[in-house]
C-alpha positions in Angstrom: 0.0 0.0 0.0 2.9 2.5 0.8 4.7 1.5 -2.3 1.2 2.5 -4.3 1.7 5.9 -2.7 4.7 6.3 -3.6 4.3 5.4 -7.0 0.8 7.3 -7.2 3.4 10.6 -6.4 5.9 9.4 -9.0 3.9 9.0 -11.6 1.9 12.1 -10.7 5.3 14.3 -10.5 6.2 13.4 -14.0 3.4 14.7 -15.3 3.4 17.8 -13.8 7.1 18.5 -14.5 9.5 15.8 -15.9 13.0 17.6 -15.0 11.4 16.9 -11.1 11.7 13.7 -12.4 15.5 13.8 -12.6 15.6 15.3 -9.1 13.9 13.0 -7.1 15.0 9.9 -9.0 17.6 8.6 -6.9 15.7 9.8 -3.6 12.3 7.2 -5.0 15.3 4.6 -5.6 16.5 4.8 -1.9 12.9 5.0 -0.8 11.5 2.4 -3.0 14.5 -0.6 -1.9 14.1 0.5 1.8 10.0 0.3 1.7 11.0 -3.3 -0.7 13.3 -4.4 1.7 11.4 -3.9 4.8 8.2 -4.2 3.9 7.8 -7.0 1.9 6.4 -10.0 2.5 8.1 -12.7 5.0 7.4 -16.4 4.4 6.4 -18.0 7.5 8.1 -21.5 7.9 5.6 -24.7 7.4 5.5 -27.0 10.5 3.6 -29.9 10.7 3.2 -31.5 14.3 3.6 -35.5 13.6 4.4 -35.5 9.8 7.1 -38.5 10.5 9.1 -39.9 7.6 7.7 -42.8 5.4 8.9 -46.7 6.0 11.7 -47.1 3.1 11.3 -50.7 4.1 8.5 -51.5 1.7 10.7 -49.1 -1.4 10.7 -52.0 -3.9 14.3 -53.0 -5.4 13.9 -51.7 -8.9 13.3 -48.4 -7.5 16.0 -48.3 -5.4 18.1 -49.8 -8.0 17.1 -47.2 -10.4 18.2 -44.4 -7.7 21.9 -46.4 -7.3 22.1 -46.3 -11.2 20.8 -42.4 -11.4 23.5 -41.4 -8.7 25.9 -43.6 -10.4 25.2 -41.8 -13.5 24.7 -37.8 -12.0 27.9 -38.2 -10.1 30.4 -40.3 -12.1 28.8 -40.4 -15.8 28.5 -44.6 -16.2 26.1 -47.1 -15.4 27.5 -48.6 -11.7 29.1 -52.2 -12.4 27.2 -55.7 -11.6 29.3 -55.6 -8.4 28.7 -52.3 -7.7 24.9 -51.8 -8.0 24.5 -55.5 -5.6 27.2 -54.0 -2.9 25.5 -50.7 -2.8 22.0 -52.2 -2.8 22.9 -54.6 0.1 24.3 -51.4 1.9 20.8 -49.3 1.8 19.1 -51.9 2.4 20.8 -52.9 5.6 20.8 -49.4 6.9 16.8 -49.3 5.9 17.4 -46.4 2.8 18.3 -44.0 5.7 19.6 -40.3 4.7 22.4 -41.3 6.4 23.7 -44.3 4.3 22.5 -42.7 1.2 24.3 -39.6 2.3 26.8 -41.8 3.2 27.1 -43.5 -0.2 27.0 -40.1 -2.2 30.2 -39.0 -0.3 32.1 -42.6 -0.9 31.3 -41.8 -4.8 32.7 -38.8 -4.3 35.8 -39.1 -2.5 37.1 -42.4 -2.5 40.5 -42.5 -3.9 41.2 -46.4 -3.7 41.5 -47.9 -7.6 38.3 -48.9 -9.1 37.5 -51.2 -12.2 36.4 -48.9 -15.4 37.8 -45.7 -13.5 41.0 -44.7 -11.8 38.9 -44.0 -8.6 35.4 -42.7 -7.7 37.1 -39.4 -6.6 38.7 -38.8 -10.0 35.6 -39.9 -12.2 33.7 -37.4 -10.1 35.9 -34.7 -10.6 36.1 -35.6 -14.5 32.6 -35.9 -14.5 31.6 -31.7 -12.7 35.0 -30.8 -15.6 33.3 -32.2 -18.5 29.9 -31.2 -17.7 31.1 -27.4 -16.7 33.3 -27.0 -20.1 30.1 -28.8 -21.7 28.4 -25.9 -20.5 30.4 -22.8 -20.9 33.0 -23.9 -24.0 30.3 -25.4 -25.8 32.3 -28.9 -25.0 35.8 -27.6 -26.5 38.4 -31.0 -26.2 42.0 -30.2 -24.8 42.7 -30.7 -28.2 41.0 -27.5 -29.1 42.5 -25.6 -26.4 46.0 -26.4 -27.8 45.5 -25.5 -31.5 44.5 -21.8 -29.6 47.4 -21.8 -27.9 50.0 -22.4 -30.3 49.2 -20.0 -32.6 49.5 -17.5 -29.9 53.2 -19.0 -29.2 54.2 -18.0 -32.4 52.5 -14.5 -32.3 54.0 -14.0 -29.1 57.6 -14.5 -30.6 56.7 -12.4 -33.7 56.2 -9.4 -31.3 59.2 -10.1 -29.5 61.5 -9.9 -32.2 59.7 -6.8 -33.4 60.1 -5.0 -30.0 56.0 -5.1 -29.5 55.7 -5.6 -26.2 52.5 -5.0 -25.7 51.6 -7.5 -28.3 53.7 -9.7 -26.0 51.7 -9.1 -23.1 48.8 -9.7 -24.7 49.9 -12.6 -26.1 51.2 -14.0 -23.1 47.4 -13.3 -21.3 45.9 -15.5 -24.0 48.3 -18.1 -23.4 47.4 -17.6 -19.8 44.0 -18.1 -19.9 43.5 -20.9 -22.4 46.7 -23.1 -19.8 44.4 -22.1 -17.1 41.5 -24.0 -18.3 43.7 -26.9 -19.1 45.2 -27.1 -15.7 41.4 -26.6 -14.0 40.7 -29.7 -14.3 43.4 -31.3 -11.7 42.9 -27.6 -9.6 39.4 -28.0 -8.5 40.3 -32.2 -7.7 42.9 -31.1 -5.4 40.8 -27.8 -3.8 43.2 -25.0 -5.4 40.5 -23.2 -7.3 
């Protein structure tokens, strides 16, 4: 309702006088965020008295299969192995499909470094997995084969400018290099937590 005022006088004061307009912009921008901000309306959080969690017991096996085979495939990018799907299916089912065992067995896939058949490790997979999909997403899936023909181009016109005393053509150069090295190094970066 205050905000309608406010905009009532805004809308009013233009067409009265539009260079007002230009004057009391930036005091209706202050006063419009602080009425938003303070104002607005505040979700109020939805409690249920008794609403207890549903028996997993009775999940049938397909279902939870399918779930093992979705993570397997959202976190790694396979299908899980013969072995794999029966281990982790004997797992949730012995710990009754709690959050804890499936939070439990999201965290093994990704950070266990021991070797595994069909990857190095679940760790590494992961990580390949969050690298492919990301430079699937914002390099419209360049390979590191792409990456390299950039670079060596820019090599050679790095040493062009060199010998012809451009160095700002150097530097500029030498920050394309930069960047396309940095996105083949990201990859082992964000496995080991330095980006």
């Amino acid at each position: 309702m205050l905000i309608n005022a406010y905009l009532t006088v805004y809308l009013f004061t233009f067409a009265i006088n539009p260079r007002i307009i230009m004057i009391r912009n930036y005091t209706f921008s202050v006063l419009f965020l602080f009425c938003l901000t303070f104002f607005s309306c505040k979700k109020d959080p939805a409690v249920i008295n008794g609403n207890t969690p549903a028996d997993y017991s009775g999940i049938a096996t397909i279902r939870v299969e399918n779930y093992i085979n979705r993570m397997y495939i959202d976190l790694l990018g396979r299908v899980p192995l013969q072995t794999e799907s029966t281990r982790d299916l004997a797992w949730l089912r012995a710990n009754n499909l709690s959050l804890k065992s499936r939070d439990s067995l999201i965290t093994r896939l990704q950070t266990d470094s021991t070797f595994t058949p069909g990857d190095s490790s679940y760790r590494r997979a992961y990580y390949q997995r969050i690298y492919d999909l990301s430079k699937a997403r914002f390099m419209e899936g360049a390979s590191e084969d792409e990456i390299g023909e950039k670079v060596g181009p820019l090599y050679f016109g790095k040493e062009v400018a060199r010998v012809k005393g451009d160095s700002i053509g150097v530097f500029k150069a030498q920050e394309e290099i930069d960047r396309y090295e940095d996105i083949s190094r990201s990859n082992r970066q964000y496995e080991h937590h330095s980006i």
